[in-house]
N, C-alpha and C positions, 0 to 999 in steps of 0.2 A: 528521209525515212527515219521511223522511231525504232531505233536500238530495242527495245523492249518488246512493241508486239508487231515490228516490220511493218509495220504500217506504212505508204510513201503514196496515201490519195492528194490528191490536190486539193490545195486550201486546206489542210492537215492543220488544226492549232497545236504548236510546241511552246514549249517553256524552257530555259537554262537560266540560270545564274551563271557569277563571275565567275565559276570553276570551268564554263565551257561543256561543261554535258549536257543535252537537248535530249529530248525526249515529251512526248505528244500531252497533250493534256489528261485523255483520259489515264493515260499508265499513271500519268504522276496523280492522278486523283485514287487510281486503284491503290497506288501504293501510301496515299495518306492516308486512306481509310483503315488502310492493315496496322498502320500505326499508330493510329487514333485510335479506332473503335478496340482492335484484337490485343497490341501491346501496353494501351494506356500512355504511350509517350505525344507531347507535345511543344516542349521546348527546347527539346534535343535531338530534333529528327535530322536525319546526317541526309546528305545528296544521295539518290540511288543508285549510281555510281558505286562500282565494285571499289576497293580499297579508297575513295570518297571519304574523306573526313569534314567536309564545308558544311555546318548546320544551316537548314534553309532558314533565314531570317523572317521575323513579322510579317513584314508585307510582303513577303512571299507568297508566303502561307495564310493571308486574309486572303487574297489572289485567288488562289486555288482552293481550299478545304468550300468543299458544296454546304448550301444553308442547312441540310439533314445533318452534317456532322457539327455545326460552329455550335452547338451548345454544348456538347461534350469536348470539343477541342476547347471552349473556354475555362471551362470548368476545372479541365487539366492542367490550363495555364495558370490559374490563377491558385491550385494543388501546388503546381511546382514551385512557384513564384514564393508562397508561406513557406514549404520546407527547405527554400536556399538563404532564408533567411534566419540568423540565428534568433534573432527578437522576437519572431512569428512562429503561435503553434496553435494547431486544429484541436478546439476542446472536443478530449473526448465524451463528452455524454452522448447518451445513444439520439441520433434523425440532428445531433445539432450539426451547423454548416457554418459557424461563426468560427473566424482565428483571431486569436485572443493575442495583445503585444507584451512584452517584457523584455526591459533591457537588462536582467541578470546575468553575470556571465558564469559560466562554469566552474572556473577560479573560488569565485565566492560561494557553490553551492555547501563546503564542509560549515559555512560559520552563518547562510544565510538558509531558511526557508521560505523558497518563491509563493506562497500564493496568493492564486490569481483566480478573480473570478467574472465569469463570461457573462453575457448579457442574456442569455436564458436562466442564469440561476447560479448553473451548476460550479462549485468551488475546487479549485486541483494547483496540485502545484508544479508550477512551468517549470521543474528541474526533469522531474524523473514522468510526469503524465498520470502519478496516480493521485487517488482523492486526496483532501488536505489533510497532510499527516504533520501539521504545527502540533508541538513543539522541536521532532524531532529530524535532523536531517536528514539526505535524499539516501546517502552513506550507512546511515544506522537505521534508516527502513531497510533497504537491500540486504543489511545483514539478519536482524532481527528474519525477516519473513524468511530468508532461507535456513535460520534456524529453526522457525515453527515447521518448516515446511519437509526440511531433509531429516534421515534416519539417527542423525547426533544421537535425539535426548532420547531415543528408545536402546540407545549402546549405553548410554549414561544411567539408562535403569537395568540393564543388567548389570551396568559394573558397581551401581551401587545396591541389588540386591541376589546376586548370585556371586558364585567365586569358581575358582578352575583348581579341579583337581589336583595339587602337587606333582602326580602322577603321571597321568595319560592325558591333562588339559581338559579334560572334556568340563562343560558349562553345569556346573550346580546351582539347584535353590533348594534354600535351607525349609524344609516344609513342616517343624516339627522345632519344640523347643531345648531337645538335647542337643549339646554342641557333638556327638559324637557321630561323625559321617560316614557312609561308606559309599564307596565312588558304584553306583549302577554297571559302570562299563567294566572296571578294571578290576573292584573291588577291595581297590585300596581303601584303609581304613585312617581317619587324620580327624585331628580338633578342628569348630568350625570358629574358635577364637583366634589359634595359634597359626593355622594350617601344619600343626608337627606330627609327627605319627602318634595314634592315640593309643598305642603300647606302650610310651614312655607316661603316660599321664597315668593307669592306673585307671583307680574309682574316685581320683581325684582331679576330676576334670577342672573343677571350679579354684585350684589352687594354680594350674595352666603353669608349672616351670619352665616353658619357653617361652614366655607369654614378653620378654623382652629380649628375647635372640634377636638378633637384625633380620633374619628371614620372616620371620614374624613381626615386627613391630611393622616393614614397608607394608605386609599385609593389609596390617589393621589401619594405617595412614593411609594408604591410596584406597581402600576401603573408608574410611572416613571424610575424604576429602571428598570423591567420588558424589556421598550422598550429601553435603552441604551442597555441593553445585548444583545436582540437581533440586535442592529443594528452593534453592534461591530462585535458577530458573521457573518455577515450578510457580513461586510467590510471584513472581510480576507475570507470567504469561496469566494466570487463571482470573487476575487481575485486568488484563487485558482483553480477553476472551470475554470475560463477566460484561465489561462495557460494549464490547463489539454486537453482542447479545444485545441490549438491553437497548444501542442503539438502533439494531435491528426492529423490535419492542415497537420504541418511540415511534418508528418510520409508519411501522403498520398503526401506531394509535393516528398518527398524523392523517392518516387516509380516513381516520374516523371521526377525527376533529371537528370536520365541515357538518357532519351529523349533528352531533354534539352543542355545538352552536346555534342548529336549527332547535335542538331541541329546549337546550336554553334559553334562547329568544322567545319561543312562545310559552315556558314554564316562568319565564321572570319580567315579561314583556319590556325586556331591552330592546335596543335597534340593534340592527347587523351589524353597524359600528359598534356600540356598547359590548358587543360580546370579539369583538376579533383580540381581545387579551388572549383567548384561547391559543388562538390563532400565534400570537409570538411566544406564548411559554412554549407551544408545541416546538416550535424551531430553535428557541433555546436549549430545550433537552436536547434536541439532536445534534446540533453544533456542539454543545458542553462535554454529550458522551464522548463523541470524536476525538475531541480535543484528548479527555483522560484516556480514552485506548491509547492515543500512543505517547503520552506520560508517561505510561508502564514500561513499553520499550525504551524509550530514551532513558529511565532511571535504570533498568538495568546495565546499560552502559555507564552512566554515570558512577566517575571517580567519586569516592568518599570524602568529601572538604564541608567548610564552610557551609560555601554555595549549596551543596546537595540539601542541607538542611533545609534552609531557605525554600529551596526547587520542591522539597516534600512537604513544608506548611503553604506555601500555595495550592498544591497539589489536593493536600488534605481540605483547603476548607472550601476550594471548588468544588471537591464532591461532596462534602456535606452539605452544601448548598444545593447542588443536583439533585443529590435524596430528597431534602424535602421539598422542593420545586414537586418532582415526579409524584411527592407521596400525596399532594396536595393536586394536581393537574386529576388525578383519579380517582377523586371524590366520587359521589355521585352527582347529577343533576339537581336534587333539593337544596345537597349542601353548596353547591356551584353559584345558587344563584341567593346566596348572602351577598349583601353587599360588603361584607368586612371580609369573606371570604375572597374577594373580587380583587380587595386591595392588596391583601396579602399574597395573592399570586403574581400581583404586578411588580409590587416593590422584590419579593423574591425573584421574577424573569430580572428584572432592572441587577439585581445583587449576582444574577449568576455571570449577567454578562460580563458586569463589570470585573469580577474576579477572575473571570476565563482572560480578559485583555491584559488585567495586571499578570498572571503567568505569564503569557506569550512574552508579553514586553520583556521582563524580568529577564527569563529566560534566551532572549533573541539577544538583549543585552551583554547577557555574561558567553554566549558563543560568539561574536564577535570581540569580546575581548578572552578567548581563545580556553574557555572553558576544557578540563579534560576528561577523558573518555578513558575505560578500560576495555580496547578490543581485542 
Protein backbone atom coordinates (compact mmCIF):
# COMPACT_ATOMS: atom_id res chain seq x y z
CA UNK A 1 0.00 0.00 0.00
CA UNK A 2 1.34 3.79 -0.88
CA UNK A 3 1.92 5.68 2.26
CA UNK A 4 0.95 8.65 0.41
CA UNK A 5 -2.42 8.20 -1.18
CA UNK A 6 -3.37 4.61 0.53
CA UNK A 7 -3.59 3.15 -2.46
CA UNK A 8 -3.02 -0.94 -1.98
CA UNK A 9 -4.96 -1.98 -5.83
CA UNK A 10 -3.30 -4.90 -7.24
CA UNK A 11 -0.56 -4.51 -9.66
CA UNK A 12 -0.06 -1.01 -7.96
CA UNK A 13 3.43 0.31 -9.75
CA UNK A 14 5.77 1.70 -6.68
CA UNK A 15 9.25 3.04 -6.74
CA UNK A 16 11.93 3.32 -3.76
CA UNK A 17 15.43 3.79 -3.66
CA UNK A 18 18.14 2.56 -1.46
CA UNK A 19 16.72 4.65 1.47
CA UNK A 20 13.83 2.05 1.52
CA UNK A 21 10.72 4.37 1.28
CA UNK A 22 8.09 2.99 -1.42
CA UNK A 23 5.55 4.86 -2.58
CA UNK A 24 3.24 4.41 -5.96
CA UNK A 25 4.38 5.92 -9.01
CA UNK A 26 1.80 8.32 -9.47
CA UNK A 27 2.41 10.18 -5.79
CA UNK A 28 6.02 10.28 -6.74
CA UNK A 29 5.13 11.66 -10.29
CA UNK A 30 2.57 14.18 -8.19
CA UNK A 31 5.38 15.11 -6.21
CA UNK A 32 8.08 15.76 -9.08
CA UNK A 33 5.88 17.91 -10.68
CA UNK A 34 5.35 20.06 -7.57
CA UNK A 35 8.96 20.28 -7.61
CA UNK A 36 9.74 20.73 -11.02
CA UNK A 37 7.14 22.88 -12.37
CA UNK A 38 5.96 24.92 -8.76
CA UNK A 39 9.43 25.13 -6.95
CA UNK A 40 11.88 25.23 -9.94
CA UNK A 41 14.09 22.52 -8.26
CA UNK A 42 15.77 19.64 -10.23
CA UNK A 43 19.00 18.48 -9.00
CA UNK A 44 18.29 18.52 -5.54
CA UNK A 45 15.11 17.03 -5.01
CA UNK A 46 15.35 15.06 -1.57
CA UNK A 47 13.05 11.47 -1.13
CA UNK A 48 9.50 12.24 0.11
CA UNK A 49 10.12 10.92 3.01
CA UNK A 50 9.49 13.09 6.06
CA UNK A 51 12.95 14.00 7.57
CA UNK A 52 14.44 11.95 4.07
CA UNK A 53 17.63 13.64 3.15
CA UNK A 54 18.61 10.92 -0.01
CA UNK A 55 18.54 13.19 -3.34
CA UNK A 56 16.81 11.12 -5.96
CA UNK A 57 19.66 10.45 -8.38
CA UNK A 58 19.63 10.85 -12.47
CA UNK A 59 18.22 7.75 -13.45
CA UNK A 60 15.75 7.99 -11.05
CA UNK A 61 14.50 10.75 -11.99
CA UNK A 62 14.73 9.96 -16.19
CA UNK A 63 12.43 6.98 -14.68
CA UNK A 64 9.98 8.86 -13.61
CA UNK A 65 9.50 12.79 -14.50
CA UNK A 66 6.60 12.31 -17.40
CA UNK A 67 7.61 13.52 -21.20
CA UNK A 68 5.24 16.98 -20.47
CA UNK A 69 7.77 17.85 -17.73
CA UNK A 70 11.45 16.60 -19.18
CA UNK A 71 11.93 19.84 -20.92
CA UNK A 72 11.63 22.00 -17.94
CA UNK A 73 13.27 19.46 -15.78
CA UNK A 74 16.24 19.73 -18.40
CA UNK A 75 16.37 23.04 -18.55
CA UNK A 76 16.64 23.16 -14.64
CA UNK A 77 19.40 20.68 -14.85
CA UNK A 78 21.37 22.16 -16.97
CA UNK A 79 20.46 26.01 -14.80
CA UNK A 80 21.84 24.16 -11.90
CA UNK A 81 24.54 22.45 -13.46
CA UNK A 82 26.19 26.38 -14.84
CA UNK A 83 25.52 28.10 -11.34
CA UNK A 84 27.52 25.19 -9.28
CA UNK A 85 30.15 25.84 -11.30
CA UNK A 86 32.50 28.57 -10.54
CA UNK A 87 33.85 29.01 -14.27
CA UNK A 88 30.13 28.98 -15.73
CA UNK A 89 27.88 31.93 -15.90
CA UNK A 90 24.42 32.84 -17.80
CA UNK A 91 25.00 35.91 -20.02
CA UNK A 92 22.85 38.19 -18.97
CA UNK A 93 21.47 39.95 -22.18
CA UNK A 94 17.91 39.92 -22.34
CA UNK A 95 16.03 36.12 -24.44
CA UNK A 96 19.89 35.04 -24.44
CA UNK A 97 20.28 31.25 -23.11
CA UNK A 98 24.06 30.89 -23.70
CA UNK A 99 26.64 30.32 -20.51
CA UNK A 100 29.60 31.77 -21.25
CA UNK A 101 33.19 29.89 -19.39
CA UNK A 102 35.97 31.76 -17.44
CA UNK A 103 38.49 30.50 -15.46
CA UNK A 104 38.93 33.76 -13.30
CA UNK A 105 39.05 33.28 -9.77
CA UNK A 106 37.73 35.82 -7.28
CA UNK A 107 41.17 36.18 -5.71
CA UNK A 108 42.28 37.92 -8.87
CA UNK A 109 39.07 40.07 -9.51
CA UNK A 110 40.88 43.48 -7.35
CA UNK A 111 44.02 43.47 -10.15
CA UNK A 112 42.02 41.77 -12.99
CA UNK A 113 38.91 42.84 -15.22
CA UNK A 114 37.09 39.65 -16.58
CA UNK A 115 35.63 40.29 -19.75
CA UNK A 116 33.94 38.08 -21.60
CA UNK A 117 32.01 38.02 -24.48
CA UNK A 118 29.08 35.53 -25.44
CA UNK A 119 28.43 34.31 -28.70
CA UNK A 120 25.42 36.61 -29.36
CA UNK A 121 27.42 39.74 -29.09
CA UNK A 122 26.82 40.87 -25.90
CA UNK A 123 30.14 41.96 -23.81
CA UNK A 124 30.06 41.82 -19.65
CA UNK A 125 32.27 40.98 -17.19
CA UNK A 126 32.24 37.51 -15.50
CA UNK A 127 33.36 39.14 -12.00
CA UNK A 128 30.36 41.11 -10.93
CA UNK A 129 27.64 40.35 -14.31
CA UNK A 130 27.45 43.97 -15.22
CA UNK A 131 28.21 45.40 -18.84
CA UNK A 132 32.03 45.92 -19.60
CA UNK A 133 33.20 48.38 -17.25
CA UNK A 134 37.39 47.96 -18.56
CA UNK A 135 39.35 49.75 -17.17
CA UNK A 136 38.10 49.75 -13.93
CA UNK A 137 37.52 46.85 -11.36
CA UNK A 138 34.47 44.90 -10.09
CA UNK A 139 35.46 46.75 -6.47
CA UNK A 140 35.70 50.44 -7.78
CA UNK A 141 32.42 49.91 -9.80
CA UNK A 142 30.44 48.84 -6.67
CA UNK A 143 31.79 51.74 -5.06
CA UNK A 144 31.75 54.48 -7.49
CA UNK A 145 27.74 53.50 -8.38
CA UNK A 146 26.73 53.52 -4.88
CA UNK A 147 28.43 56.74 -4.64
CA UNK A 148 26.33 58.19 -7.75
CA UNK A 149 23.55 56.35 -6.45
CA UNK A 150 23.25 57.06 -2.38
CA UNK A 151 22.57 60.52 -0.58
CA UNK A 152 26.71 61.26 0.13
CA UNK A 153 27.13 63.98 -2.44
CA UNK A 154 23.75 65.80 -1.88
CA UNK A 155 25.19 66.15 2.35
CA UNK A 156 28.54 67.15 0.58
CA UNK A 157 26.49 70.11 -1.17
CA UNK A 158 25.12 71.13 1.84
CA UNK A 159 28.13 71.17 3.72
CA UNK A 160 29.89 72.78 1.06
CA UNK A 161 27.24 75.49 0.49
CA UNK A 162 25.35 76.11 3.69
CA UNK A 163 26.55 76.31 7.43
CA UNK A 164 24.79 75.67 10.89
CA UNK A 165 23.92 78.16 13.11
CA UNK A 166 26.46 78.55 16.11
CA UNK A 167 23.46 78.68 17.98
CA UNK A 168 20.46 76.43 17.72
CA UNK A 169 22.22 74.42 14.52
CA UNK A 170 19.80 74.88 12.42
CA UNK A 171 20.88 74.52 8.34
CA UNK A 172 21.78 78.03 6.49
CA UNK A 173 22.28 79.30 2.97
CA UNK A 174 23.88 82.26 2.49
CA UNK A 175 21.45 83.86 -0.19
CA UNK A 176 22.86 87.29 -0.30
CA UNK A 177 26.19 88.78 -0.55
CA UNK A 178 26.55 90.33 3.00
CA UNK A 179 28.47 88.12 5.30
CA UNK A 180 26.14 89.36 8.12
CA UNK A 181 23.55 86.45 9.07
CA UNK A 182 20.64 86.23 11.12
CA UNK A 183 19.70 82.82 12.04
CA UNK A 184 15.42 82.59 10.79
CA UNK A 185 14.84 80.33 13.83
CA UNK A 186 16.65 81.69 16.84
CA UNK A 187 17.73 85.01 15.50
CA UNK A 188 20.96 84.83 16.42
CA UNK A 189 23.11 87.22 14.58
CA UNK A 190 26.96 85.87 13.49
CA UNK A 191 29.69 86.61 10.58
CA UNK A 192 29.18 84.09 7.58
CA UNK A 193 33.28 84.30 7.25
CA UNK A 194 34.07 83.69 10.99
CA UNK A 195 30.82 82.18 12.23
CA UNK A 196 31.64 84.76 15.65
CA UNK A 197 29.04 86.96 16.85
CA UNK A 198 28.55 89.93 14.46
CA UNK A 199 28.48 92.49 17.66
CA UNK A 200 32.15 92.07 17.91
CA UNK A 201 32.77 92.91 14.10
CA UNK A 202 31.22 96.28 14.13
CA UNK A 203 30.89 97.92 10.36
CA UNK A 204 33.83 96.18 10.01
CA UNK A 205 32.89 93.11 8.75
CA UNK A 206 35.63 92.80 5.94
CA UNK A 207 38.44 93.40 8.56
CA UNK A 208 36.66 89.83 10.38
CA UNK A 209 39.28 89.93 13.92
CA UNK A 210 38.24 86.35 14.45
CA UNK A 211 38.86 85.53 11.33
CA UNK A 212 41.93 83.21 12.89
CA UNK A 213 40.45 82.02 16.25
CA UNK A 214 40.60 78.23 16.05
CA UNK A 215 36.63 78.22 16.22
CA UNK A 216 36.76 79.96 13.15
CA UNK A 217 39.59 78.97 11.10
CA UNK A 218 38.11 74.73 11.44
CA UNK A 219 35.01 76.81 10.04
CA UNK A 220 36.34 77.96 7.18
CA UNK A 221 38.77 74.52 6.63
CA UNK A 222 36.03 71.92 6.88
CA UNK A 223 34.16 74.56 4.75
CA UNK A 224 36.93 74.56 2.36
CA UNK A 225 37.71 71.08 2.04
CA UNK A 226 34.13 70.22 1.89
CA UNK A 227 33.70 72.13 -1.38
CA UNK A 228 37.05 70.84 -3.22
CA UNK A 229 35.62 67.36 -2.61
CA UNK A 230 32.78 67.93 -4.02
CA UNK A 231 34.02 69.64 -6.99
CA UNK A 232 36.60 66.92 -7.70
CA UNK A 233 33.58 64.54 -7.46
CA UNK A 234 31.63 66.64 -9.44
CA UNK A 235 34.89 66.79 -12.30
CA UNK A 236 34.92 63.08 -13.02
CA UNK A 237 31.17 62.11 -12.49
CA UNK A 238 29.85 64.93 -15.17
CA UNK A 239 32.58 63.50 -17.09
CA UNK A 240 31.33 60.31 -16.75
CA UNK A 241 27.75 61.05 -17.13
CA UNK A 242 28.72 63.10 -20.39
CA UNK A 243 30.02 59.80 -21.99
CA UNK A 244 27.28 57.56 -20.55
CA UNK A 245 24.95 60.00 -22.56
CA UNK A 246 26.65 60.30 -25.53
CA UNK A 247 27.09 56.41 -25.46
CA UNK A 248 23.47 56.32 -25.18
CA UNK A 249 23.53 58.89 -28.36
CA UNK A 250 25.77 56.43 -30.40
CA UNK A 251 23.38 53.24 -29.66
CA UNK A 252 20.28 55.11 -31.00
CA UNK A 253 22.52 56.50 -34.19
CA UNK A 254 23.70 52.82 -34.46
CA UNK A 255 19.81 51.85 -34.96
CA UNK A 256 20.12 54.51 -37.77
CA UNK A 257 23.27 53.39 -39.30
CA UNK A 258 21.57 50.48 -41.45
CA UNK A 259 19.50 53.59 -42.97
CA UNK A 260 22.44 55.52 -43.52
CA UNK A 261 24.19 53.07 -45.43
CA UNK A 262 21.12 52.34 -47.55
CA UNK A 263 21.23 55.72 -48.25
CA UNK A 264 24.75 55.99 -49.11
CA UNK A 265 24.80 53.27 -51.35
CA UNK A 266 22.47 54.39 -53.59
CA UNK A 267 23.66 58.47 -53.27
CA UNK A 268 27.47 57.06 -54.14
CA UNK A 269 26.72 53.76 -55.79
CA UNK A 270 28.96 51.74 -53.36
CA UNK A 271 28.11 48.03 -52.74
CA UNK A 272 26.81 47.08 -49.38
CA UNK A 273 30.21 45.92 -48.70
CA UNK A 274 31.85 49.25 -49.69
CA UNK A 275 29.77 51.23 -47.19
CA UNK A 276 29.74 48.73 -43.96
CA UNK A 277 32.87 51.24 -42.73
CA UNK A 278 29.76 52.87 -41.23
CA UNK A 279 29.06 50.00 -39.90
CA UNK A 280 32.46 49.64 -37.71
CA UNK A 281 32.95 53.40 -36.89
CA UNK A 282 29.37 52.97 -35.58
CA UNK A 283 30.68 50.23 -32.88
CA UNK A 284 33.72 51.91 -32.41
CA UNK A 285 31.94 54.93 -30.86
CA UNK A 286 30.16 52.73 -28.74
CA UNK A 287 32.88 50.51 -27.35
CA UNK A 288 35.28 53.73 -26.99
CA UNK A 289 32.47 55.72 -25.13
CA UNK A 290 32.17 52.80 -22.66
CA UNK A 291 35.44 52.28 -22.18
CA UNK A 292 35.99 56.48 -21.14
CA UNK A 293 32.64 56.41 -18.83
CA UNK A 294 34.47 54.39 -16.55
CA UNK A 295 38.05 55.93 -17.05
CA UNK A 296 36.28 58.67 -15.15
CA UNK A 297 35.50 56.34 -12.17
CA UNK A 298 38.59 54.60 -11.96
CA UNK A 299 40.57 58.02 -12.09
CA UNK A 300 38.86 59.17 -9.41
CA UNK A 301 40.17 56.58 -7.37
CA UNK A 302 43.19 56.72 -8.66
CA UNK A 303 46.37 57.72 -6.29
CA UNK A 304 48.39 60.69 -7.86
CA UNK A 305 51.79 59.05 -9.14
CA UNK A 306 53.67 58.64 -12.19
CA UNK A 307 51.33 56.20 -13.55
CA UNK A 308 48.15 58.54 -13.10
CA UNK A 309 49.87 60.68 -15.74
CA UNK A 310 50.44 58.19 -18.12
CA UNK A 311 46.64 56.67 -17.33
CA UNK A 312 45.27 60.49 -18.19
CA UNK A 313 47.44 61.05 -21.62
CA UNK A 314 46.05 57.77 -22.80
CA UNK A 315 42.85 58.75 -21.40
CA UNK A 316 43.09 62.23 -23.20
CA UNK A 317 43.94 61.15 -26.58
CA UNK A 318 41.26 58.30 -26.80
CA UNK A 319 38.87 60.82 -26.46
CA UNK A 320 40.11 63.14 -28.71
CA UNK A 321 40.11 60.59 -31.16
CA UNK A 322 36.44 59.67 -30.30
CA UNK A 323 35.50 63.31 -30.97
CA UNK A 324 36.53 63.38 -34.06
CA UNK A 325 35.60 59.98 -35.15
CA UNK A 326 31.76 61.03 -33.79
CA UNK A 327 32.41 64.60 -35.45
CA UNK A 328 33.05 62.92 -38.76
CA UNK A 329 30.54 59.73 -38.55
CA UNK A 330 27.77 62.75 -38.60
CA UNK A 331 28.44 64.41 -41.51
CA UNK A 332 25.88 64.35 -43.80
CA UNK A 333 25.25 62.01 -46.76
CA UNK A 334 26.95 64.21 -49.66
CA UNK A 335 29.78 64.64 -47.56
CA UNK A 336 29.85 60.76 -46.57
CA UNK A 337 30.21 59.70 -49.76
CA UNK A 338 33.68 61.42 -50.68
CA UNK A 339 36.00 59.03 -51.18
CA UNK A 340 38.74 60.85 -48.90
CA UNK A 341 36.03 61.26 -46.49
CA UNK A 342 35.65 57.34 -46.58
CA UNK A 343 39.46 57.00 -45.71
CA UNK A 344 39.59 59.22 -43.12
CA UNK A 345 36.74 57.63 -41.13
CA UNK A 346 38.47 54.26 -41.52
CA UNK A 347 41.94 55.03 -40.54
CA UNK A 348 40.23 57.17 -37.60
CA UNK A 349 37.93 53.78 -36.54
CA UNK A 350 41.49 51.85 -37.02
CA UNK A 351 43.25 54.76 -34.63
CA UNK A 352 40.40 54.64 -32.11
CA UNK A 353 40.63 51.21 -31.62
CA UNK A 354 43.96 50.88 -31.37
CA UNK A 355 44.19 53.51 -28.69
CA UNK A 356 41.24 52.10 -26.67
CA UNK A 357 43.57 48.60 -26.49
CA UNK A 358 46.91 50.49 -25.65
CA UNK A 359 44.84 51.96 -22.35
CA UNK A 360 43.36 48.76 -21.43
CA UNK A 361 46.65 47.08 -21.79
CA UNK A 362 48.51 49.88 -20.10
CA UNK A 363 46.25 49.98 -17.51
CA UNK A 364 45.48 46.13 -16.79
CA UNK A 365 49.33 46.04 -16.62
CA UNK A 366 50.11 48.56 -13.85
CA UNK A 367 46.94 46.65 -11.67
CA UNK A 368 48.53 43.69 -11.72
CA UNK A 369 51.54 44.97 -10.75
CA UNK A 370 49.44 46.52 -7.87
CA UNK A 371 48.70 49.92 -8.80
CA UNK A 372 47.14 52.31 -5.82
CA UNK A 373 43.95 53.46 -5.19
CA UNK A 374 42.63 56.20 -2.78
CA UNK A 375 39.38 54.63 -1.30
Amino acid sequence: MCDICCDDDEGLQSFAMKCGHRYCVNCYRHYLTQKIREEGEAARIQCPAEGCSRIIDARSLDLLVTPELSGRYQELLNRTYVEDKDTLKWCPAPDCENAVECGIKKKELDKVVPTVACACGYRFCFGCILSDHQPAPCELVKRWLKKCADDSETANWISANTKECPKCNSTIEKNGGCNHMTCRKCKHEFCWMCMGLWSEHGTSWYNCNRFEEKSGTDARDAQAKSRVSLERYLHYYNRYANHEQSARLDKDMYTKTEKKMVQLQSASGMSWIEVQYLNSASQALQTCRQTLKWTYAFAFYLARNNLTEIFEDNQKDLELAVENLSEMFEKPIAELADSKLKVDIMDKTSYCNKRRLILLQDTAENLANGMSFKL
